[in-house]
C-alpha positions as CSV (number, residue, x, y, z in Angstrom):
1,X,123.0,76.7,97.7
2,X,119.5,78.0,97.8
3,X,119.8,78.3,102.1
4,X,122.9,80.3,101.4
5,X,121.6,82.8,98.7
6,X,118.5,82.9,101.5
7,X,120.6,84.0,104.2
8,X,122.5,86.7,102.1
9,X,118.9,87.9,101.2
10,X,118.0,87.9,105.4
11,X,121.2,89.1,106.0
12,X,121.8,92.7,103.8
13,X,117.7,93.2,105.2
14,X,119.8,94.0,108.6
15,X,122.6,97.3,106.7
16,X,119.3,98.0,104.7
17,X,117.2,98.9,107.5
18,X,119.8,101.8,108.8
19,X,118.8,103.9,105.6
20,X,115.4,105.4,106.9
21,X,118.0,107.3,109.6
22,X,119.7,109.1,106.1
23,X,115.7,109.4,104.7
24,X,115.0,111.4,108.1
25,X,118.0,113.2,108.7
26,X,118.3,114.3,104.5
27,X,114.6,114.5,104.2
28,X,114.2,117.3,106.8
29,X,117.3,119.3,106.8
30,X,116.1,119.8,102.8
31,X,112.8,120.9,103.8
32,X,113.8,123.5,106.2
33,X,116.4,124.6,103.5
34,X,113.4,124.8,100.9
35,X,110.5,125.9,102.8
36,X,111.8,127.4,106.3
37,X,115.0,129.2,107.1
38,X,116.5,129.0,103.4
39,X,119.5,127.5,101.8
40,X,122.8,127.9,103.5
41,X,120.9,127.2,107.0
42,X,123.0,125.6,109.5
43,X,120.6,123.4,110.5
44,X,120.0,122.1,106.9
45,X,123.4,122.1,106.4
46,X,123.8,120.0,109.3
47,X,121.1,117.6,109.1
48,X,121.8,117.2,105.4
49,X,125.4,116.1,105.4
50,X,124.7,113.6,108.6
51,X,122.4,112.0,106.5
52,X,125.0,111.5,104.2
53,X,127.1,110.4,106.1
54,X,125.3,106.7,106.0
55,X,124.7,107.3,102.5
56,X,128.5,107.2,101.8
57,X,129.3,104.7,104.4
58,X,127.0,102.2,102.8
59,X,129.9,99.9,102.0
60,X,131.0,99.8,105.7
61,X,127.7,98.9,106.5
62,X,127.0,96.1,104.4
63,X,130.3,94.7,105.4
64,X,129.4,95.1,109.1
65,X,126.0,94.1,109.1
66,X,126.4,90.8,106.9
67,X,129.0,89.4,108.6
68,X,126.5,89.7,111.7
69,X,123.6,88.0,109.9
70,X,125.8,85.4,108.2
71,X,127.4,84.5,111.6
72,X,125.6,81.3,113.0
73,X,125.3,83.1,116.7
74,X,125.2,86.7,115.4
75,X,128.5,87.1,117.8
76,X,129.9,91.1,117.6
77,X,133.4,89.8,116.7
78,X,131.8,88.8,113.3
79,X,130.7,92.3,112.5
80,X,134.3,93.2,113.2
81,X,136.3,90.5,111.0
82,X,133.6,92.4,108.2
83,X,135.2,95.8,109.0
84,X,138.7,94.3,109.0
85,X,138.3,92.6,105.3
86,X,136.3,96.0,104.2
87,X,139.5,97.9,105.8
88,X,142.1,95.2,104.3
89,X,140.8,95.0,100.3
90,X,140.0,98.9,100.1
91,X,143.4,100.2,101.4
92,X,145.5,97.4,99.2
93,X,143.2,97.9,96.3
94,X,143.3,101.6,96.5
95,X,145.2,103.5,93.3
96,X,147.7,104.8,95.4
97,X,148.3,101.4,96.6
98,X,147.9,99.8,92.8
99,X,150.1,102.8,91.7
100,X,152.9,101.3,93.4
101,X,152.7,98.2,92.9
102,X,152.7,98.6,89.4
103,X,154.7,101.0,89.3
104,X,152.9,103.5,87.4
105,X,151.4,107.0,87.7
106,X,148.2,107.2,89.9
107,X,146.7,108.7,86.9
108,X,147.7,105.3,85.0
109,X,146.1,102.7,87.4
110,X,142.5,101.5,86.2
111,X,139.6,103.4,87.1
112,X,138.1,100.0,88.6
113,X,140.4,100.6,91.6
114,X,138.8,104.2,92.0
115,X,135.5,102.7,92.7
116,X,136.6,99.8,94.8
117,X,135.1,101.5,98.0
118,X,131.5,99.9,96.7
119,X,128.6,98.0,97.9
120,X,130.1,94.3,95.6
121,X,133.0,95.0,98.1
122,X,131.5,95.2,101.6
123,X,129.1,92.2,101.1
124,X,131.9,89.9,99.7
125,X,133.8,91.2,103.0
126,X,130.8,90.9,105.5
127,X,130.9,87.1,103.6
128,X,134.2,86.4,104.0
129,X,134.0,87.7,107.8
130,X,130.7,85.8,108.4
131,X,132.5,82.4,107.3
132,X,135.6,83.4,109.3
133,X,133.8,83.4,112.2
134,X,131.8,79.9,111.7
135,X,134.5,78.3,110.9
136,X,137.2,79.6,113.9
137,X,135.2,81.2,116.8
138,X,135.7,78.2,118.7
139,X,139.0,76.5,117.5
140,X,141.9,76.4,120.4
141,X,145.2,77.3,119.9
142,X,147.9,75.6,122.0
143,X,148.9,77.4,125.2
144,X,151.8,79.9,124.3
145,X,149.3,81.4,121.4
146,X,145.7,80.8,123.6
147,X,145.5,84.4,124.2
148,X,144.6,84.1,120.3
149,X,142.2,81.5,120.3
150,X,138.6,81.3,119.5
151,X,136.7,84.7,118.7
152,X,139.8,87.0,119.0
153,X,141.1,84.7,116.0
154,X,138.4,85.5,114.0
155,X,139.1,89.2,112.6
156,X,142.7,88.0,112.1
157,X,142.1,84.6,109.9
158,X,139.8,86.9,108.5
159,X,142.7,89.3,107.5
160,X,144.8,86.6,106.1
161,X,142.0,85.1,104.2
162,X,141.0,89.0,102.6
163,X,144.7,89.3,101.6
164,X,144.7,86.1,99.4
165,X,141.1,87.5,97.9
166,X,142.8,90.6,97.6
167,X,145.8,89.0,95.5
168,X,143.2,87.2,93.1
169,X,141.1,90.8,92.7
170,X,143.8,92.5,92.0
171,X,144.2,90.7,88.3
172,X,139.6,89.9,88.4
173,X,138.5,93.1,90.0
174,X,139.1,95.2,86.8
175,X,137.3,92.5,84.4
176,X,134.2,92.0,87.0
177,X,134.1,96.0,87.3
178,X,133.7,96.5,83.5
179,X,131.3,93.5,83.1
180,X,128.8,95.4,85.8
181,X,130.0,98.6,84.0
182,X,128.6,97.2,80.7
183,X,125.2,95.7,82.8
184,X,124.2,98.5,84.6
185,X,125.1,100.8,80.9
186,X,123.0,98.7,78.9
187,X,119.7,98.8,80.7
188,X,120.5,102.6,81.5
189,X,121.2,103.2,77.8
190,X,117.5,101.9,77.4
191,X,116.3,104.4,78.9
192,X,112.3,103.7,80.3
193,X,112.8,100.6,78.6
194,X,115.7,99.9,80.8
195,X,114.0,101.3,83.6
196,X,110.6,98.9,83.2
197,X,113.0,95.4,82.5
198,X,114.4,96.1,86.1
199,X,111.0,97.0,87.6
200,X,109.9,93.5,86.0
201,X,113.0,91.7,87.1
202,X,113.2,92.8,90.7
203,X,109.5,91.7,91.4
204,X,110.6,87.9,89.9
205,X,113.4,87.6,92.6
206,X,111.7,88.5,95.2
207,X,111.1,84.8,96.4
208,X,114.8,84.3,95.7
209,X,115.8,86.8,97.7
210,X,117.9,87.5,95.1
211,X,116.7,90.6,94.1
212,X,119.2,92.3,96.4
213,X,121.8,91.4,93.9
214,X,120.0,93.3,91.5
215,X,119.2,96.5,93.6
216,X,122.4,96.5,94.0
217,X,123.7,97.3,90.8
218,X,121.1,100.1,89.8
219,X,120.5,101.9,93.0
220,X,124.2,101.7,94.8
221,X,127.7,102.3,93.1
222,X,128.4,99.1,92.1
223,X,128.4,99.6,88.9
224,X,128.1,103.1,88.7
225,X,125.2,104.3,88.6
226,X,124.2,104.8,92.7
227,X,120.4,105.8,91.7
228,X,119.6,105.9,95.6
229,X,123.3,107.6,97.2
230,X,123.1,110.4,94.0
231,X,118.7,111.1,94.4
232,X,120.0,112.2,98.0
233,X,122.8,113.8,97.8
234,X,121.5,115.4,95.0
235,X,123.8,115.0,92.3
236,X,122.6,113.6,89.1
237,X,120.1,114.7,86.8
238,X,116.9,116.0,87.6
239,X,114.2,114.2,85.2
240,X,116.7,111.0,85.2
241,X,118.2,111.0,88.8
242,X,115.4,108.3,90.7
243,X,114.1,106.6,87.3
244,X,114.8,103.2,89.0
245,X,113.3,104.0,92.2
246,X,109.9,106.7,91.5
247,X,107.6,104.2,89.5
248,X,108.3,101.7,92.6
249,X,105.8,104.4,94.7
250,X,102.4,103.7,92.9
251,X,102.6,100.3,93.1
252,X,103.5,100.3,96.9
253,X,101.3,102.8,98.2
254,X,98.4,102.4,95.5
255,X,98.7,99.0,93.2
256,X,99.0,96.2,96.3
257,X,96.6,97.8,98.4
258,X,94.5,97.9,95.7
259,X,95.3,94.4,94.7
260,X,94.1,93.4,98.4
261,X,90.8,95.0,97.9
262,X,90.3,93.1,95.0
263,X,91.4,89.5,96.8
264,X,88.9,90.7,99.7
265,X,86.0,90.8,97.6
266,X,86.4,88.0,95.9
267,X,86.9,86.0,98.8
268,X,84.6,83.4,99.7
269,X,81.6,84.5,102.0
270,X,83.2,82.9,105.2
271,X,86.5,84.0,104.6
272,X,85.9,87.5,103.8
273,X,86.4,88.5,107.9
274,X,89.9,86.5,107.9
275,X,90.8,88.2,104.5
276,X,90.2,91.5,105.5
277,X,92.4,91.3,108.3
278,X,95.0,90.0,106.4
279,X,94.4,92.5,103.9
280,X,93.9,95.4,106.0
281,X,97.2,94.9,107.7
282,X,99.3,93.8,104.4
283,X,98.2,97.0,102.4
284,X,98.7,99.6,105.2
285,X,102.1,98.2,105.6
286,X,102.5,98.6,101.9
287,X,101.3,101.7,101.7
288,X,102.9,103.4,104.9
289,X,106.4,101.8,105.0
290,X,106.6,100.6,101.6
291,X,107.2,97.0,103.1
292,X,105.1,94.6,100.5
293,X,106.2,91.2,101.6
294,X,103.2,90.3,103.6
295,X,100.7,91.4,100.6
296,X,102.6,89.6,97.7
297,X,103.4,86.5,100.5
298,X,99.9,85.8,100.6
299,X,99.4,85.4,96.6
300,X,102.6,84.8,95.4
301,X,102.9,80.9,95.5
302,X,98.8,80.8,95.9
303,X,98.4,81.9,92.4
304,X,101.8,82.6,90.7
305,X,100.5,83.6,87.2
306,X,98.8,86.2,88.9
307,X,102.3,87.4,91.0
308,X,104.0,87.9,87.0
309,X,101.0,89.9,86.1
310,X,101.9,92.2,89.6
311,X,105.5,92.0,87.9
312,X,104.9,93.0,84.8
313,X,102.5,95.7,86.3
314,X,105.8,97.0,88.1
315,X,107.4,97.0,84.8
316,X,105.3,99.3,83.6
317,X,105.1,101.3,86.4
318,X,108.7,102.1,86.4
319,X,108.6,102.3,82.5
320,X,105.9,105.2,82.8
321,X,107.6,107.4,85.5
322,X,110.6,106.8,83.7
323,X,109.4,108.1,80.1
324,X,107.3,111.2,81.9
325,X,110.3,112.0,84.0
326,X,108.8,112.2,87.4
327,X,110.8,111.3,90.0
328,X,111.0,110.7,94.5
329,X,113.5,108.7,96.1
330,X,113.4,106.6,99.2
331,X,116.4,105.1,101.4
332,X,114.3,102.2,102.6
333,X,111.0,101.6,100.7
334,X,108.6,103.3,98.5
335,X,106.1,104.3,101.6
336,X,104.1,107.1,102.3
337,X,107.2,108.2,104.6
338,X,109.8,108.0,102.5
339,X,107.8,109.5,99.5
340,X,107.4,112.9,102.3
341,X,110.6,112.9,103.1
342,X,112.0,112.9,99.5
343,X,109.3,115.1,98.2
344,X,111.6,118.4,98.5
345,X,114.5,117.6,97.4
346,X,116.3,118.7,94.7
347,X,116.0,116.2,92.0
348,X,112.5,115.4,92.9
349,X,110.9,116.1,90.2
350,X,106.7,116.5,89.6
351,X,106.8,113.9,92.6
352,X,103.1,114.5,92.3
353,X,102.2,113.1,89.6
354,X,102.7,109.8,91.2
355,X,99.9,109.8,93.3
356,X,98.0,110.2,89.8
357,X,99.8,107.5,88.3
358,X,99.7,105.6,91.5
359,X,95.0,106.5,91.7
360,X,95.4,104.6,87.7
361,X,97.4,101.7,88.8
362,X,95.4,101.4,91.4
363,X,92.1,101.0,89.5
364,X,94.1,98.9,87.4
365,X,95.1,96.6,89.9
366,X,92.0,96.3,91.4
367,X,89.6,95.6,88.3
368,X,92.7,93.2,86.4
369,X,93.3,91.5,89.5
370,X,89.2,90.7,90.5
371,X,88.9,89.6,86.6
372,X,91.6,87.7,86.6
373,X,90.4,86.0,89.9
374,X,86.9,85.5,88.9
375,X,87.6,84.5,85.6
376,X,90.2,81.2,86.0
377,X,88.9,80.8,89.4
378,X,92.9,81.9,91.2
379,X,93.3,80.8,94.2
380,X,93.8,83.7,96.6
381,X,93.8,84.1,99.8
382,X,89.6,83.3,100.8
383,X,89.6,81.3,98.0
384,X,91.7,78.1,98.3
385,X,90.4,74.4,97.7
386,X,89.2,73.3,100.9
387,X,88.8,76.5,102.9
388,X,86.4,76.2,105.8
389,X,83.9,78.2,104.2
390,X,80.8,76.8,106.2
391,X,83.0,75.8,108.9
392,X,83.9,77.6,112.0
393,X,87.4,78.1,112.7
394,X,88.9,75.0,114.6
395,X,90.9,75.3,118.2
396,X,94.0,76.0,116.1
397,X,93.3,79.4,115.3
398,X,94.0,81.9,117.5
399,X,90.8,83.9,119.4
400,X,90.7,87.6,120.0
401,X,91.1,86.4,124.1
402,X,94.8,84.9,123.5
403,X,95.4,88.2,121.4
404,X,96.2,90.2,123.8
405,X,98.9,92.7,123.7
406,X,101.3,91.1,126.1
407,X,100.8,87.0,124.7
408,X,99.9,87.5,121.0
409,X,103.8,86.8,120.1
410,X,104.2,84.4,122.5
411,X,100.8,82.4,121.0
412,X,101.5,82.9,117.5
413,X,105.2,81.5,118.2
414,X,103.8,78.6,119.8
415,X,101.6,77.9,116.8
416,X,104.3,78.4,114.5
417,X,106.6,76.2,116.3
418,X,104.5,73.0,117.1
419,X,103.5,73.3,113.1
420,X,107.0,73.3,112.3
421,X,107.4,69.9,114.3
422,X,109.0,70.9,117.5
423,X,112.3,70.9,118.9
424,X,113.0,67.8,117.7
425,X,112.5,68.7,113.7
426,X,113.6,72.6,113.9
427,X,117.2,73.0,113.6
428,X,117.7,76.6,113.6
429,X,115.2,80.1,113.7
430,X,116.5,83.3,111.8
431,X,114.1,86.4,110.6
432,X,114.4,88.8,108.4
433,X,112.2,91.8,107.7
434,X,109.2,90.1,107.5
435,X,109.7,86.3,107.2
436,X,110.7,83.3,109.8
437,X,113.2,81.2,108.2
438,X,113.2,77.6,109.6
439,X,115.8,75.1,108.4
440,X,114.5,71.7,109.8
441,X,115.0,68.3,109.7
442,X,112.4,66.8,107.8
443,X,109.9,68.7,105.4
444,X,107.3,65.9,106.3
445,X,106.7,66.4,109.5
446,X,106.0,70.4,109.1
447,X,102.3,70.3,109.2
448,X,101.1,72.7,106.9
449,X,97.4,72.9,108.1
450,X,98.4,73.8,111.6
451,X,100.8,76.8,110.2
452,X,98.2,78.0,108.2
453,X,95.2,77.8,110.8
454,X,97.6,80.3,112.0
455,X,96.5,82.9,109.7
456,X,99.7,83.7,108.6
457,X,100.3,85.3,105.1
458,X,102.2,82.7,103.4
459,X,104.2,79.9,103.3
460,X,107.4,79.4,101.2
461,X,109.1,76.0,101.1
462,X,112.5,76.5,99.6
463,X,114.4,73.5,100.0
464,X,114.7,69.6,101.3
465,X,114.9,71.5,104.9
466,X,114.2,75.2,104.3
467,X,111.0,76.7,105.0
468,X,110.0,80.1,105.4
469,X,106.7,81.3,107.2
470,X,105.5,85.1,106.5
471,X,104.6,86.7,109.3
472,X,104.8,90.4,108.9
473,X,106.9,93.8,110.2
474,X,106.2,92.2,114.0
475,X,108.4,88.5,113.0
476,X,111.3,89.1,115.2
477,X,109.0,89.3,118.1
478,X,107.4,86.0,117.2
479,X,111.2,84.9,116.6
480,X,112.6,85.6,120.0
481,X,109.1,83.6,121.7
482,X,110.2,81.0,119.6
483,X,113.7,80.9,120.3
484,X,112.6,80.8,123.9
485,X,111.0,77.6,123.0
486,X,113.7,76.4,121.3
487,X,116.6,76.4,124.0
């Protein structure tokens, strides 16, 4: 079960990443209508309305891009059995549709089937397609139906399959819309409060991957409230539009780098060089893109107490830009680029005042974390039992002659994969943003020393065979060396 929920976490990584095209496209066609040429502007007008055109489509694109991650070969007829469930479930769930066949009044049908063109619906599509395809890409029909057989079956069982889900929504879709309805309203209805709980929340599930599920509610129209799709398109609130997404930027760009600093210096003496690389690279990342994986990786199962302190810290984060009202959006992360892009829009609101509350957190961060740190003796990274302190680094890490541009992949693939066991223990290699995932076949013959003389960020075990290594923004290039290893 965990595997699964880990590849539905990999797999919505792969929609997800298309939103920085909206961020560009929105971000700049705003600024030209607020600072250059003035509103109206053709160009604005243009650039604005193509980057909405993702922002609306986000269903589609979950539905499309899941089915491709959840397929075991990533095969482009999976992507299409997504569309065909998205296309199947929205057009006989539609209120015209539902009108007839209840035979009511348009205006009479539930208003669940008015918003079932949503985010819940393309990923249980791009599901549904995904296990269409693993389960009849390769069956064979007999011969007077063969034109039919293996992938060019998929998108069809894939249609059946939507129409029985379809029969069952049609009596469950209203009751699971108003329970997300009544989720989403009470944490909004809370206000900052509300706003802080899902700050806190989201940080806990990041292991779990399952923090996706939660985004989903507050920041698509899932359950109504499409925080990220209304900051863009600008219609909301100003003040309230972007509560669950502005207190995200000052721990991103200011808290975790900060946070870093604080695991640098309080790294042992011999480990300070390896921690400042790590560091270095983890908290730009942070700061730049908005991508924290690496950073919170590194600590995260290293010194757990110390990641619910960084959750929490979120919390409050959130809670604070919430209750002062000062709001930025982002399509992707909360980076330095998406905070420029959303700074001129029109429900931005005192986006500046995040860099100040981003300078406290940061000082907050840094002097909380090196107490804490100092004072029960956390392990971080420098600072676990064992490290090498007086010891120079063995033939298993790698030197700055094998880093060279051209074979630093291919080497730190290599690593990777002889740590893991081999071709003999690794089953399969998937990535996601930042993380290998490794399914093997037994746990005890991964040799943890060897992955970590690596100088990798972290190491998650999530299972009897599930293992995932953090590598960083660059892990589908160390994927593909190891893949090549692999056939």
């Amino acid at each position: 079960m965990m595997n699964y929920l880990q590849r539905i976490g990999r797999s919505i990584m792969l929609p997800v990443a298309v939103l920085p095209a909206a961020a560009i496209l929105m971000g700049i066609g705003n600024w030209i209508e607020g600072t250059v040429w003035g509103e109206g502007n053709i160009a604005a007008v243009f650039l604005i309305n193509a980057g909405g055109s993702i922002i609306d489509h986000i269903p589609i694109l979950f539905a499309v891009g899941i089915a491709l991650g959840m397929s075991k070969d990533r095969d482009g007829s999976a992507a299409l059995a997504g569309l065909v469930g998205f296309l199947v479930v929205t057009t006989m769930l539609s209120t015209d549709t539902v009108a007839l066949l209840q035979g009511v009044d348009a205006g009479n049908v539930s208003p669940a089937f008015g918003n079932i063109d949503n985010a819940f619906i393309g990923i249980l599509s791009g599901l549904l397609g995904g296990a269409m395809y693993n389960r009849f890409s390769h069956v064979q029909l007999p011969d007077f139906l063969a034109f039919f057989s293996g992938k060019r079956l998929v998108p069809i069982m894939t249609a059946i399959s939507m129409l029985v889900a379809t029969a069952i929504m049609f009596f469950v879709w209203p009751m699971v819309f108003s329970g997300l309805v009544s989720f989403g309203t009470a944490i909004s209805n809370l206000e900052f409060i509300g706003a802080g709980l899902y700050g806190f929340f989201n940080r806990l599930l990041i292991p779990t991957g399952l923090h996706h599920a939660l985004n989903s509610v507050f920041w698509f129209d899932v359950a109504g409230i499409d925080d990220i799709g209304n900051f863009w398109a600008g219609t909301g609130t100003k003040g309230v539009t972007g509560m669950y997404q502005a207190g995200f930027f000052p721990i991103m760009m200011f808290g975790l780098p900060a946070a870093g600093l604080a695991m640098y210096h309080t790294a042992k003496t011999k480990r300070k060089k390896q921690t400042a690389s790590l560091m270095l690279a983890a908290g730009f990342a942070a700061f730049f893109t908005g991508v924290t994986e690496p950073l919170e990786f590194s600590f995260m199962f290293l010194a757990p107490a110390l990641y619910v302190v960084h959750a929490a810290l979120t919390g409050l984060s959130l809670a604070v830009a919430a209750f002062f009202q000062w709001t930025a959006g982002f399509t992707f992360s909360a980076g330095f680029v998406d905070f420029v892009l959303s700074f001129r829009l029109p429900l931005a609101n005192q986006p500046y005042m995040l860099i100040v509350q981003g300078l406290v957190f940061a000082v907050i961060y840094y002097f909380l974390f090196r107490f804490l740190i100092r004072k029960f003796n956390i392990m971080t990274p420098g600072r676990e039992e064992g490290s090498p302190e007086d010891d120079e680094e063995g033939d298993d890490s790698i030197s700055s002659a094998e880093e060279t541009k051209e074979n630093r992949f291919a080497v730190l693939g290599e690593k990777i994969y002889v740590g893991l066991g081999g071709k003999e223990n690794i089953r399969t290699i998937d990535n996601c943003t930042t993380r290998l995932r490794i399914e093997v076949e037994d746990m005890d013959k991964v040799d943890q020393d060897k992955l970590k003389a690596t100088n990798v960020p972290g190491i998650n075990i999530v299972g009897k065979h599930n293992i995932q290594v953090v590598v960083g923004t660059s892990v589908q290039f160390v994927a593909d060396e190891m893949n090549k290893l692999h056939k």
